[in-house]
C-alpha positions in Angstrom: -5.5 15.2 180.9 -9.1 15.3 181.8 -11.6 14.4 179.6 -14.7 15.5 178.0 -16.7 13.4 180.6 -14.3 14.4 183.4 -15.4 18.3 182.7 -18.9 17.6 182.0 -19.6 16.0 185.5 -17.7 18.9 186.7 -19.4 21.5 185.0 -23.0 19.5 186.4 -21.3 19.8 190.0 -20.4 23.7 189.7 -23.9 24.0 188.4 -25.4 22.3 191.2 -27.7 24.6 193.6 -25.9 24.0 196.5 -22.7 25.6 195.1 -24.0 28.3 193.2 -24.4 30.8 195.8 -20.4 30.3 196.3 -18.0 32.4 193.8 -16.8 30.5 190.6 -13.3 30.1 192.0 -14.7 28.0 194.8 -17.6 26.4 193.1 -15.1 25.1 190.3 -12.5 23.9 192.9 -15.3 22.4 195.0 -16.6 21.1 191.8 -13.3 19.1 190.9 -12.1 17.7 193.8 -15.5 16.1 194.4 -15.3 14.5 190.8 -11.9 13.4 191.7 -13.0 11.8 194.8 -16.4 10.5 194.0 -15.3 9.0 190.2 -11.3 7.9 190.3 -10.8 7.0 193.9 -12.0 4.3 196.5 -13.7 6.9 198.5 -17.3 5.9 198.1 -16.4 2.2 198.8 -14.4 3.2 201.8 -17.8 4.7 203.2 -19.5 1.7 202.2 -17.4 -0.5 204.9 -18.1 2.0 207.1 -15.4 4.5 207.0 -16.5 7.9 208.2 -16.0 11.3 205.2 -12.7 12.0 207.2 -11.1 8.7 207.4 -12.2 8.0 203.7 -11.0 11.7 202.8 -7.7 10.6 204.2 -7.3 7.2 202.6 -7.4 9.2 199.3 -5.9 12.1 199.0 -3.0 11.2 197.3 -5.5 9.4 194.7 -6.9 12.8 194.6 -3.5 15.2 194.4 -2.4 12.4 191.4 -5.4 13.1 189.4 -5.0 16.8 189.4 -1.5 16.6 188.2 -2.9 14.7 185.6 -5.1 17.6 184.7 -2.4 19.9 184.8 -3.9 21.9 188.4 -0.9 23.2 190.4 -3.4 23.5 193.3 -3.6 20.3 195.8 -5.4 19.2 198.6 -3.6 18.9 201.7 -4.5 17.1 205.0 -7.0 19.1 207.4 
């Protein structure tokens, strides 16, 4: 289950003025996968070594599918 501090950064990110000329249904999305990857996965250390936002993207997506089942979303992300 997510947590207050989980929904509040997501709610910032939806917020966001990059995203709020998208409708809610792909703000939110947008919104909650980026959480997921930015705060419970290695992603942002991957690009630190110098992994490019696809490789890195890659390397966690199943860190990323995990923590939406642990939210309860029946959507996933699936490999581009």
């Amino acid at each position: 289950m997510a947590t207050m501090e989980d929904f509040l950064a997501i709610e910032k990110i939806a917020m966001a003025g990059h995203l709020r000329h998208l409708p809610p249904s792909i703000r939110v999305w947008q919104a909650v996968t980026s959480h997921a990857r930015h705060a419970h996965t290695d992603y942002d250390s991957l690009l630190e070594e110098g992994y490019d936002q696809e490789s890195a993207r890659h390397f966690v997506i199943d860190d990323i599918n995990e923590r939406l089942v642990l939210w309860g979303c029946k959507r996933r992300l699936e490999e581009e």
